[in-house]
OpenMM code with the backbone's topology and positions (N, CA, C; nanometers):
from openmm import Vec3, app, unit

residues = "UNK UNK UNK UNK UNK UNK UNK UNK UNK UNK UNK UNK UNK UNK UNK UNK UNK UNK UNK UNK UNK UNK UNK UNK UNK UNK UNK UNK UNK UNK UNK UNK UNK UNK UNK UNK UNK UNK UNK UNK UNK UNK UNK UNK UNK UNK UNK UNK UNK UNK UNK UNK UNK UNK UNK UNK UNK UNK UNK UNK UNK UNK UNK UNK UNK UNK UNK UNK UNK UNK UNK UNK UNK UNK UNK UNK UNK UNK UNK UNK UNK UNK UNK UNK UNK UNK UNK UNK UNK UNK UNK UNK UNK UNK UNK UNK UNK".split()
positions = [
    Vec3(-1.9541, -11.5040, 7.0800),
    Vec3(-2.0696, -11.5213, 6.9930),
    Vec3(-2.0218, -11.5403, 6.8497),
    Vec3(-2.1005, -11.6491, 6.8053),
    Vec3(-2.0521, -11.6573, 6.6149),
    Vec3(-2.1143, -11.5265, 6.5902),
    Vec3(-2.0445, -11.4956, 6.4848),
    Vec3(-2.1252, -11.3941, 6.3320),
    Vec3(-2.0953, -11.4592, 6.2321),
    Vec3(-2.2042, -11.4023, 6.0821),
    Vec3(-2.1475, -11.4990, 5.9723),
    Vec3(-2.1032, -11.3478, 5.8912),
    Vec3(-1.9749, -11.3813, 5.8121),
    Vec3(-1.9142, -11.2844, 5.7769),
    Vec3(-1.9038, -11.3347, 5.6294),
    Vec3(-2.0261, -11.2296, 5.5337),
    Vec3(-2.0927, -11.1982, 5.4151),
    Vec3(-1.9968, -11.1447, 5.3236),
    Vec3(-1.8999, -11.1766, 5.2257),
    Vec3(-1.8341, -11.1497, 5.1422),
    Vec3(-1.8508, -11.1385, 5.0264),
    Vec3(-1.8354, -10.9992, 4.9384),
    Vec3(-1.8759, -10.9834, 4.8189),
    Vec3(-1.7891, -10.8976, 4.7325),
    Vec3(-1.7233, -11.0420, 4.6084),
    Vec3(-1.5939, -10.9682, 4.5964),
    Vec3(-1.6249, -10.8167, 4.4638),
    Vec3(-1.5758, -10.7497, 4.4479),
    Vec3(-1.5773, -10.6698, 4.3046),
    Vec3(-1.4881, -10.5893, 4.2720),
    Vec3(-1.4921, -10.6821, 4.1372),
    Vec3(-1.3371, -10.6311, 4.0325),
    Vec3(-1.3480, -10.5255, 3.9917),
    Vec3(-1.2923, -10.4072, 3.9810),
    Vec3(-1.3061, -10.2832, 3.9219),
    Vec3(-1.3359, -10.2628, 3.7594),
    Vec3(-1.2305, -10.3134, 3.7165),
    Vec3(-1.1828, -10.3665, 3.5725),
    Vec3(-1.3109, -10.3847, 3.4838),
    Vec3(-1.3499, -10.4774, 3.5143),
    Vec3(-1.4812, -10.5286, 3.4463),
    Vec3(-1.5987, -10.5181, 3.5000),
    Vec3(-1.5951, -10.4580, 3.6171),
    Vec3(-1.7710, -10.4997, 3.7178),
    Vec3(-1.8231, -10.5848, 3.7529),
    Vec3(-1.8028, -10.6940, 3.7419),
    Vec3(-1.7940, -10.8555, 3.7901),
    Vec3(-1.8389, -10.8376, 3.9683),
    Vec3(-1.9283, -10.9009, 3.9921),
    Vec3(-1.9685, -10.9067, 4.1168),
    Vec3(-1.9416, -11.0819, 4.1772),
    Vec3(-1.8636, -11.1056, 4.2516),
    Vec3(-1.8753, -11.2314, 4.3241),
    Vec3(-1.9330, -11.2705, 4.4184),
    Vec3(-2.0781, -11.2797, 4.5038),
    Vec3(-2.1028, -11.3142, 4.6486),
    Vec3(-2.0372, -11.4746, 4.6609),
    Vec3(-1.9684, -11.4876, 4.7777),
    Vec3(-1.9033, -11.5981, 4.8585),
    Vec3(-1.9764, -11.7010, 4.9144),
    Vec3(-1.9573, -11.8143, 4.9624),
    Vec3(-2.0499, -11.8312, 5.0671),
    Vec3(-2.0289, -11.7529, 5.2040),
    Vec3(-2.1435, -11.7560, 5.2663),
    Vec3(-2.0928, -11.7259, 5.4300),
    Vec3(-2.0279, -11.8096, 5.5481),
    Vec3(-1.9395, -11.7354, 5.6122),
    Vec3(-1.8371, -11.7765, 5.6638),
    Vec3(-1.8410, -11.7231, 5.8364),
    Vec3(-1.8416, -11.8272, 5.8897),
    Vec3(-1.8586, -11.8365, 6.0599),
    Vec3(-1.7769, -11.7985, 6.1077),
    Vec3(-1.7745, -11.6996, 6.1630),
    Vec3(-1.6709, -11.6054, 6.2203),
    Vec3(-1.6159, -11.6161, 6.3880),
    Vec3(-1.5586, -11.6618, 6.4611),
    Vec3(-1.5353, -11.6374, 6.6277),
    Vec3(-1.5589, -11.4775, 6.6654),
    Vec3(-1.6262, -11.4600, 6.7227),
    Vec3(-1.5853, -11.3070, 6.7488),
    Vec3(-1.5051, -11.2178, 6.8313),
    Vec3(-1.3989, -11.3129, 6.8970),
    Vec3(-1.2510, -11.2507, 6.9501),
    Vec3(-1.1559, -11.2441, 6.8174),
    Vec3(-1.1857, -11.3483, 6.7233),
    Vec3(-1.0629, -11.3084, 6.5981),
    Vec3(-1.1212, -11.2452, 6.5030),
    Vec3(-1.2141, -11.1203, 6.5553),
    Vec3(-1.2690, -11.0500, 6.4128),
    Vec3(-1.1374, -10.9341, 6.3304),
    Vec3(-1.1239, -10.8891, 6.4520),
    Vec3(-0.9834, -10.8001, 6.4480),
    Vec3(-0.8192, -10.8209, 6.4020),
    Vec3(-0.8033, -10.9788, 6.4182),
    Vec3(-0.6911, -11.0487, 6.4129),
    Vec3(-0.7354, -11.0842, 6.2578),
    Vec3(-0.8421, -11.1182, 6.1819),
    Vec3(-0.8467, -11.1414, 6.0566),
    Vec3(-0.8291, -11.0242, 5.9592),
    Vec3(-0.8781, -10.8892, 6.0086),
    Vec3(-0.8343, -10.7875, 5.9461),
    Vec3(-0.7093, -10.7474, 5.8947),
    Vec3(-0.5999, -10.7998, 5.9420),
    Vec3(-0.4631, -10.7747, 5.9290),
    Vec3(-0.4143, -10.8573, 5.7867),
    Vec3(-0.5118, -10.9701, 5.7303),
    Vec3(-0.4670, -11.0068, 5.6214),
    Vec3(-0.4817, -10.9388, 5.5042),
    Vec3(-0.4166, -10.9737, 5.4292),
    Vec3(-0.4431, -10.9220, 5.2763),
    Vec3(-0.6255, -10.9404, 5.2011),
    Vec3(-0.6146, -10.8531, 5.1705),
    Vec3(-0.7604, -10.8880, 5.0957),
    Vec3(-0.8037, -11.0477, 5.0337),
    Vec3(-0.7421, -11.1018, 4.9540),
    Vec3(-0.7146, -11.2068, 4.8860),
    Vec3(-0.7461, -11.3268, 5.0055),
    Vec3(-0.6557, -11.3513, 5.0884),
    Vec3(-0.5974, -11.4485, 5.1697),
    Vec3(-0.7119, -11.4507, 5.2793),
    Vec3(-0.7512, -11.3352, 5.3643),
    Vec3(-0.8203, -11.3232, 5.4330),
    Vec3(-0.9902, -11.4343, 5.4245),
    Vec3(-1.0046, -11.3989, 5.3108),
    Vec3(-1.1578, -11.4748, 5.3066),
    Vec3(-1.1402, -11.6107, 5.2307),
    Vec3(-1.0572, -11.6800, 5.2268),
    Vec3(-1.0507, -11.8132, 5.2099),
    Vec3(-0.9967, -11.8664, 5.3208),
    Vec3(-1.0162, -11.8590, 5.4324),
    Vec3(-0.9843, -11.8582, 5.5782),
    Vec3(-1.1321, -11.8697, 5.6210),
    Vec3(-1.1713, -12.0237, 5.6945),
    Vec3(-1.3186, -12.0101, 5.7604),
    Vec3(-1.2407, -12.0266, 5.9298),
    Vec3(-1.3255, -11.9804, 6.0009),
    Vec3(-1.2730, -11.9755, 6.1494),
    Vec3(-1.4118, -12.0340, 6.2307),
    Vec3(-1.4183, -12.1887, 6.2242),
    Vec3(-1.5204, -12.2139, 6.3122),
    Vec3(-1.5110, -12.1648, 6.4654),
    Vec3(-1.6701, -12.1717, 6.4975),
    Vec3(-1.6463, -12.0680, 6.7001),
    Vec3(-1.5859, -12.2193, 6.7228),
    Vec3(-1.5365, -12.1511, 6.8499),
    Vec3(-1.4978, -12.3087, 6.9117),
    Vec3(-1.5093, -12.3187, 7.1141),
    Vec3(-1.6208, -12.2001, 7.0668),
    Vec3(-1.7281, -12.2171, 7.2356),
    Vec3(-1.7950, -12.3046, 7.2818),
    Vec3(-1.7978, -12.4413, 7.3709),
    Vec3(-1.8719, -12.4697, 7.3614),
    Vec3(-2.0218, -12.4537, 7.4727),
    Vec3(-2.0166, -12.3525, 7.4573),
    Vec3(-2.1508, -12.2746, 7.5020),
    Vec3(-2.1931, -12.1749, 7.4299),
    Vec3(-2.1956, -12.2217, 7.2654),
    Vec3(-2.2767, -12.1825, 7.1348),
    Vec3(-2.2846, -12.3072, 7.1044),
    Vec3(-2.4169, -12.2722, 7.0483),
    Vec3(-2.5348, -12.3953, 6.9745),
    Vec3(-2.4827, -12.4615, 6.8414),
    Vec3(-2.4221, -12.3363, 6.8100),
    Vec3(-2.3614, -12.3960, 6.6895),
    Vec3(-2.1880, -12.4281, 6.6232),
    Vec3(-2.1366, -12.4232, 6.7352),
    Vec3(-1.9920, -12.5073, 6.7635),
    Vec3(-1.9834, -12.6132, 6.7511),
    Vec3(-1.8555, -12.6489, 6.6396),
    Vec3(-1.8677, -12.8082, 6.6901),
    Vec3(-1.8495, -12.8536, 6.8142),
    Vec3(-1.7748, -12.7976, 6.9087),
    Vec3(-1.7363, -12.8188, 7.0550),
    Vec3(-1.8465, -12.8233, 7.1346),
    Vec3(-1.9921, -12.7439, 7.0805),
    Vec3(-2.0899, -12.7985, 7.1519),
    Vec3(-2.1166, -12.9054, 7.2080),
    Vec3(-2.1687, -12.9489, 7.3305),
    Vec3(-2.1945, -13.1591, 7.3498),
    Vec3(-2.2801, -13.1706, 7.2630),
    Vec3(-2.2946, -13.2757, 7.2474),
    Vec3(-2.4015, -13.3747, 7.1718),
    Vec3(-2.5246, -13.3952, 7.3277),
    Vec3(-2.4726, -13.4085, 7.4112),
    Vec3(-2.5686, -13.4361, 7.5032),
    Vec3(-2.6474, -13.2510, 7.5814),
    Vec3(-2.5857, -13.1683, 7.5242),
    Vec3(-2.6650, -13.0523, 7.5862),
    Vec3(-2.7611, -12.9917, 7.4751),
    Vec3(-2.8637, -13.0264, 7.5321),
    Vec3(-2.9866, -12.9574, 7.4808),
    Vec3(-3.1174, -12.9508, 7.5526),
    Vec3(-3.2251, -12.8978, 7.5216),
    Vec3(-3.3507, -12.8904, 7.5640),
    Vec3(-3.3153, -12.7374, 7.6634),
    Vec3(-3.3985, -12.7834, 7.7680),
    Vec3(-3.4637, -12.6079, 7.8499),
    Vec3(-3.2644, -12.6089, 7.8988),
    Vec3(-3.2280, -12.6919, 7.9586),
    Vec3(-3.1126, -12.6447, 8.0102),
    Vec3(-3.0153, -12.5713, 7.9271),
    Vec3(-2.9643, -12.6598, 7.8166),
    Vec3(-2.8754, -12.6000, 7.6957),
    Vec3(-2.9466, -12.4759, 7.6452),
    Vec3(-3.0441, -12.4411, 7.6673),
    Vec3(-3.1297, -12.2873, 7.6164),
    Vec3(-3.1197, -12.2041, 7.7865),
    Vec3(-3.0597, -12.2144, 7.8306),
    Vec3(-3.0539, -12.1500, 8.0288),
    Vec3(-2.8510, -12.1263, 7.9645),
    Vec3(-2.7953, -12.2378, 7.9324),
    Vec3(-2.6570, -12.2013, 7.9367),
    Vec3(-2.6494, -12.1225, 7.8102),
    Vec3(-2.6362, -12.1844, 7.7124),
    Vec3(-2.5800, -12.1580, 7.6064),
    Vec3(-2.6191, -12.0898, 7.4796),
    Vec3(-2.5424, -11.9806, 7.4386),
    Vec3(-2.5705, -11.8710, 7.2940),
    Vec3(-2.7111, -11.9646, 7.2148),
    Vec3(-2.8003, -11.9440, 7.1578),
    Vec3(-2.8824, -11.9821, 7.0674),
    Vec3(-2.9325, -11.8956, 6.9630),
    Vec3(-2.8046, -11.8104, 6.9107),
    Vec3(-2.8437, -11.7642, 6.8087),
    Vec3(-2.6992, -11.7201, 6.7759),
    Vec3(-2.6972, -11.6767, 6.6170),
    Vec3(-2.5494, -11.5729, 6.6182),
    Vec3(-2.6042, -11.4362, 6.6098),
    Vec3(-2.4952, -11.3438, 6.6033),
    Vec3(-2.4695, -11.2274, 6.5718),
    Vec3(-2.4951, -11.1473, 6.4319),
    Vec3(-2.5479, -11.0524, 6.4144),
    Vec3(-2.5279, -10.9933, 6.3130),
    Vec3(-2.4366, -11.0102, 6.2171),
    Vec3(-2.5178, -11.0491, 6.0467),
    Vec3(-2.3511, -11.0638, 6.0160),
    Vec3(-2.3121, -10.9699, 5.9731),
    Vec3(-2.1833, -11.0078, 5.9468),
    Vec3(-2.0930, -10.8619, 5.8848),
    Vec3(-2.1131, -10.8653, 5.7394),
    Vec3(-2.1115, -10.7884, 5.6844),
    Vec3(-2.1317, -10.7901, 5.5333),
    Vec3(-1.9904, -10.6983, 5.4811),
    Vec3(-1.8928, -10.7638, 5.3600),
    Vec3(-1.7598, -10.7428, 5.3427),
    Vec3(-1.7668, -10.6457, 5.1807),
    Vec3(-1.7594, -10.5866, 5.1419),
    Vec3(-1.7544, -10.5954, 4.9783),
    Vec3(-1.5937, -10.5207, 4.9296),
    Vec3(-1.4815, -10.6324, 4.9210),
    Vec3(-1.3501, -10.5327, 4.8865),
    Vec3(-1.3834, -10.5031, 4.7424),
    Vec3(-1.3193, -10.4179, 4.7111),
    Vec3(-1.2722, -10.3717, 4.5489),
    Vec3(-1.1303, -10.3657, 4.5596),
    Vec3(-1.1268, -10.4796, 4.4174),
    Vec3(-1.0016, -10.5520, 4.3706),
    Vec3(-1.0061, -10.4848, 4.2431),
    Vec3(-0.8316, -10.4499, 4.2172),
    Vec3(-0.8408, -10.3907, 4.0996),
    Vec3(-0.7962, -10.5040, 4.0050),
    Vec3(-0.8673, -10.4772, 3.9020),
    Vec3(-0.8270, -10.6340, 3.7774),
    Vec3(-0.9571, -10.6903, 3.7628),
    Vec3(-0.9421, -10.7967, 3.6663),
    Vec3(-1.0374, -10.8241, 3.6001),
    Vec3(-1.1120, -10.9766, 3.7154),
    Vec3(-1.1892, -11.0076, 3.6819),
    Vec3(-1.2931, -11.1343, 3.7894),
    Vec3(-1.1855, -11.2519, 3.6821),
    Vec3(-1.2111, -11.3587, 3.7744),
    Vec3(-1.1381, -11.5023, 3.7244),
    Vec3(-1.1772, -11.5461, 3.5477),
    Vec3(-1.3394, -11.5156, 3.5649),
    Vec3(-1.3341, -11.5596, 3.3808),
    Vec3(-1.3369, -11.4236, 3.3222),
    Vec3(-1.3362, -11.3187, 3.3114),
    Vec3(-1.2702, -11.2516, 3.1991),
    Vec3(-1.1148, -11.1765, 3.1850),
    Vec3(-1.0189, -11.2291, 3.3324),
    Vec3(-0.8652, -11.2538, 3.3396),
    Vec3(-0.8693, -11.4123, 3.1859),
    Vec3(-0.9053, -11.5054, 3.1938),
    Vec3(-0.8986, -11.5875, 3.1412),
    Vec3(-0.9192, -11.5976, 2.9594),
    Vec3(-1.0512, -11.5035, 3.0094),
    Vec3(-1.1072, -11.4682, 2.8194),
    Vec3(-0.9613, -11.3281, 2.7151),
    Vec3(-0.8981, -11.2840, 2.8258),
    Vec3(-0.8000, -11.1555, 2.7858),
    Vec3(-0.6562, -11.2445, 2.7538),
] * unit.nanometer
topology = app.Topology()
chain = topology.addChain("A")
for resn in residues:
    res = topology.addResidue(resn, chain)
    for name in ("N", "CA", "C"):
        topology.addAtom(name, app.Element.getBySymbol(name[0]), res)
């Protein structure tokens, strides 16, 4: 099943809040993305690549209607919502210092 995985960065330093866009998650590599560094981790998008979710690109082009709703996921998952705290300042007031 996709999830969309909600990222919201905040700098300690200054209080600077960043929300991300959201990011389509596989949900066998939720665990395998954890192992990255804070930083690295969320500039990493991981499209699903089921194609028995609706919203894969691997989906067909030809499955849809009552059948493709009998096989296949038609919705995602809960998303995850992320918020690290980074110590240092957000990109424009590293820049203004």
């Amino acid at each position: 099943m996709c999830y969309l995985r909600q990222v919201c960065y905040v700098y300690e330093s200054c209080g600077h809040v960043y929300p991300m866009p959201d990011q389509e998650v596989l949900a066998s590599l939720l665990a395998f993305n954890c192992k990255y560094t804070k930083l690295r981790a969320f500039f990493v998008q991981i499209a699903c690549d089921s194609p028995r979710c609706r919203f894969s690109p691997m989906h067909s082009k030809s499955c849809h209607g009552a059948s493709c709703k009998q096989t296949c996921k038609q919705y995602r998952g809960h998303p995850q919502q992320y918020s690290p705290q980074i110590a240092g300042f957000c990109p424009g007031c590293a820049k203004s210092r």
